[in-house]
N, C-alpha and C positions, 0 to 999 in steps of 0.2 A: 656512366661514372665508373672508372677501375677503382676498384677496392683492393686494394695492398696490403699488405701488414706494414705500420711505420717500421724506422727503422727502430734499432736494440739500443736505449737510451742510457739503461740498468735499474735504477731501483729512488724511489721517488717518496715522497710525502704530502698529506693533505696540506694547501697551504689553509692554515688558519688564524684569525686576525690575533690571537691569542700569542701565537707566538712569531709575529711579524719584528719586534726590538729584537727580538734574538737571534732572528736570523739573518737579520741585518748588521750585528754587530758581533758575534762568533764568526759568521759563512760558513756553516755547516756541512758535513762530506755530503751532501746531497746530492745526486746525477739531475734532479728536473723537481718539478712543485706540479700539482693539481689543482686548477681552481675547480670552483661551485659558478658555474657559467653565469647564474641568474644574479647572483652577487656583485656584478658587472655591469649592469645592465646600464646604471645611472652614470651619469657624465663626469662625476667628479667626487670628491669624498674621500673618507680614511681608507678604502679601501684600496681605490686609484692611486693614492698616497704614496703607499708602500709597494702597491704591485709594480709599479712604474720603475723601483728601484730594483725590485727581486726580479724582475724580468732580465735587469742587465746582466746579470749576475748569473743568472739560471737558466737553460729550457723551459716553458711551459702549457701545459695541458688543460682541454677545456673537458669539465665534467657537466652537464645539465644536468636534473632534475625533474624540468617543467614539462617538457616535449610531449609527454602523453601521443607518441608515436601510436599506439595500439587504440587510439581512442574513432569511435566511429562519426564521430562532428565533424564538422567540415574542416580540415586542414587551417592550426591557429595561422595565417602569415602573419598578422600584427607580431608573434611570438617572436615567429623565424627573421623577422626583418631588426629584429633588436640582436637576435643571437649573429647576424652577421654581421652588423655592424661590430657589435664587439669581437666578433672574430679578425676584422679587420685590423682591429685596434691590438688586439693582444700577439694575433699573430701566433697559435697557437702548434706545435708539432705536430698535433692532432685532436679531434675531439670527440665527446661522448655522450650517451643520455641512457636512457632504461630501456630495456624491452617490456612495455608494461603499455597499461591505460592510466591516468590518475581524474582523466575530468569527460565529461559528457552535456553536452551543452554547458547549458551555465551553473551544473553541478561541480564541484573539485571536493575530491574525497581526500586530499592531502595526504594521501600514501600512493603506493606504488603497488597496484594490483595487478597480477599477474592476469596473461590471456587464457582464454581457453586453448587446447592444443587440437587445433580441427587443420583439415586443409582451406574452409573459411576464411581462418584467420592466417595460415601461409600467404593466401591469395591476397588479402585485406593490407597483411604488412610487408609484400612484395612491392604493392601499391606504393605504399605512403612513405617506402625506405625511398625508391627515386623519386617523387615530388620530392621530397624535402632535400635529396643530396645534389640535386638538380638547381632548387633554389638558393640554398647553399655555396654550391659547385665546390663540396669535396665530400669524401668519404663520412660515413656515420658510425662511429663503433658505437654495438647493443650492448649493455649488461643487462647479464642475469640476475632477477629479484626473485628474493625470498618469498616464501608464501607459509601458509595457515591452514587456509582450505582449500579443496580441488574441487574441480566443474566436473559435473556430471557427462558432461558434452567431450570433454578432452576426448579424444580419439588416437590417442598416440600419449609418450612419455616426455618431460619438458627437453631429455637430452637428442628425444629423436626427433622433437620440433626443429631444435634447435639448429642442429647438422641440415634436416632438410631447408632451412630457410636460408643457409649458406651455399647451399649446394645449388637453387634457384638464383641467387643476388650475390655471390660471394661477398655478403658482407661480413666483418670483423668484429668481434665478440671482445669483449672485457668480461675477463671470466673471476666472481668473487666468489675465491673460493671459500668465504665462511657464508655465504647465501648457499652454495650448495649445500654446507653440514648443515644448515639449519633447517632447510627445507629437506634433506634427507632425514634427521632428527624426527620433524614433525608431520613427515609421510613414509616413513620405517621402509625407504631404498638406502642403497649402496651408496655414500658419495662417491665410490673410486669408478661405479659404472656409469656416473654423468660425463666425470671430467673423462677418462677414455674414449665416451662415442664423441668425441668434441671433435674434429677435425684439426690437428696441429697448424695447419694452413690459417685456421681460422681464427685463432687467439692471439690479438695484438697490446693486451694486456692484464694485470690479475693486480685485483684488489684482496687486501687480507685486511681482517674487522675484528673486532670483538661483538659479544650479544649478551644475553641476560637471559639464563638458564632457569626455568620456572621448575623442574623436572618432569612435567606429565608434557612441555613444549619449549620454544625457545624462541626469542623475540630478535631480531636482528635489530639490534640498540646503537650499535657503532660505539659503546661507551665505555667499556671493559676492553682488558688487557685481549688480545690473540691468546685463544686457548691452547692446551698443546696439542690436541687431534685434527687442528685445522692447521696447527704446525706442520703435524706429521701428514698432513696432506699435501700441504703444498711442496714439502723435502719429497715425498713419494711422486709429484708430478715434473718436477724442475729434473729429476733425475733421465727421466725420458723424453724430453721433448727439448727443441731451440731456444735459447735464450728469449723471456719474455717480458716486457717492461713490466716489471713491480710494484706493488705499491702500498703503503701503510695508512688505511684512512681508520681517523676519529672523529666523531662528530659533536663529541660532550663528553662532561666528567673530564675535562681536557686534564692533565697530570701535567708533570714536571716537563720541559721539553727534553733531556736528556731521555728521557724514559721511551718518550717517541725515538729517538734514537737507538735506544736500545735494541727495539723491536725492529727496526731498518736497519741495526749490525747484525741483527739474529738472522735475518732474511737474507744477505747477501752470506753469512756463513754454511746454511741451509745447502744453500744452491751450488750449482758444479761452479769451479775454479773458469771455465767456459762463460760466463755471464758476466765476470769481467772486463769484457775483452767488448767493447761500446763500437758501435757502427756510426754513431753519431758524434761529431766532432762540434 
């Protein structure tokens, strides 16, 4: 399976059912919409509804959730064979899921738990990235999740995992840059020495979030406004690197939808006058 970077799309939005009347009836300067893959899965519904229309109108992107890629059970196919059907159906520019574990047999811990960083688990998710892109038959971009706690067993840093499992599989990274502040927050590194060891080759797109700031940690919430330090991260990365599809995701606490717009002006203003300029027609 070649793994590419899509092309430059520019700068996008979660779609969510909250604000599907409005964006059906403004048409918002949007470049493209992100669904929630699993969200899809079912044949028909409000969801169907409205994606059916926002599709004519926009590019769209699949996000997963469920994949538990990192997980050591045997390979979900019931999973995979619903995510490509809907892939068929939506026809997506590209899509995505976690670099994580969330279930173990007929455990599901309902979050997104980060791997240990061993050669183990390079070998493990070298594995399971071509089964599933194989099954599939296209590329898989990983995002990075936030974490809490660290393994004892790690043997390396998440950014030097991260590079080396590219450098075996070149696969394509969705890099959230408020998962790094949070996890650099709550394991007192650098974020600007994650996002650097990253390989520019390898990031085919960046999620910006907001989180819920406890002071002694930080929760990645998706529910609050984009902080200014993970502003000033993403302004400090956009400045050196190639244009990279963008993107503003909420998951709750949803606001005004201008507001969501706000936060998608601020980000194309951030960025070089260069990230304008769309490969995708």
């Amino acid at each position: 399976m070649k793994n590419t970077p899509p092309p430059f799309v520019g700068f996008g939005l979660g779609l969510r059912t909250c604000y599907f009347e409005e964006i059906l009836d403004t048409e918002p300067n949007v470049d493209w919409f992100e669904i929630i893959s699993e969200n899809y899965f079912v044949s028909g519904g409000k969801p169907w509804h409205y994606l059916s229309q926002i599709k004519e109108r926009y590019p769209i992107v699949m996000h997963g959730v469920s994949m538990s890629i990192g997980s050591t059970s045997d390979v979900n196919f019931d999973y995979l064979a619903k995510l490509k059907k809907t892939i068929e159906r939506v026809q997506p520019l590209w899509i995505s899921d976690h670099l994580c574990f969330s279930s173990l047999g007929e455990f599901n811990s309902h979050d997104l738990l980060p791997m240990p960083y061993t050669e183990e688990s390079l070998d493990h998710l070298s594995q399971r990235l071509s089964i599933v892109q194989d099954y599939l038959q296209r590329p898989l971009i990983l995002e990075n999740v936030s974490s809490y706690l660290t393994y004892e067993v790690s043997e390396m840093s998440e950014w030097t995992f991260l590079a080396e499992l590219h450098k075996r599989t070149q696969c394509q990274f969705l890099l959230d840059i408020n998962n790094i502040y949070v996890s650099a927050r709550n394991h007192d590194f650098a974020p600007k020495e994650f996002i650097d060891a990253i390989p520019e080759s390898a990031i085919a797109q960046i999620h910006l979030a907001g989180h819920s700031d406890f002071g002694s940690h930080i929760i990645d919430t998706h529910d609050q406004p984009i902080c200014d330090d993970v502003w000033q991260l993403f302004e400090q990365f956009s400045k050196i690197t190639k244009p990279i599809n963008t993107m503003i995701e909420r998951d709750d606490n949803f606001p005004a939808f201008k507001e969501i717009m706000a936060e998608l002006e601020h980000a194309r203003a951030l960025a070089p006058a260069s990230w304008s300029k769309h490969e995708y027609a």
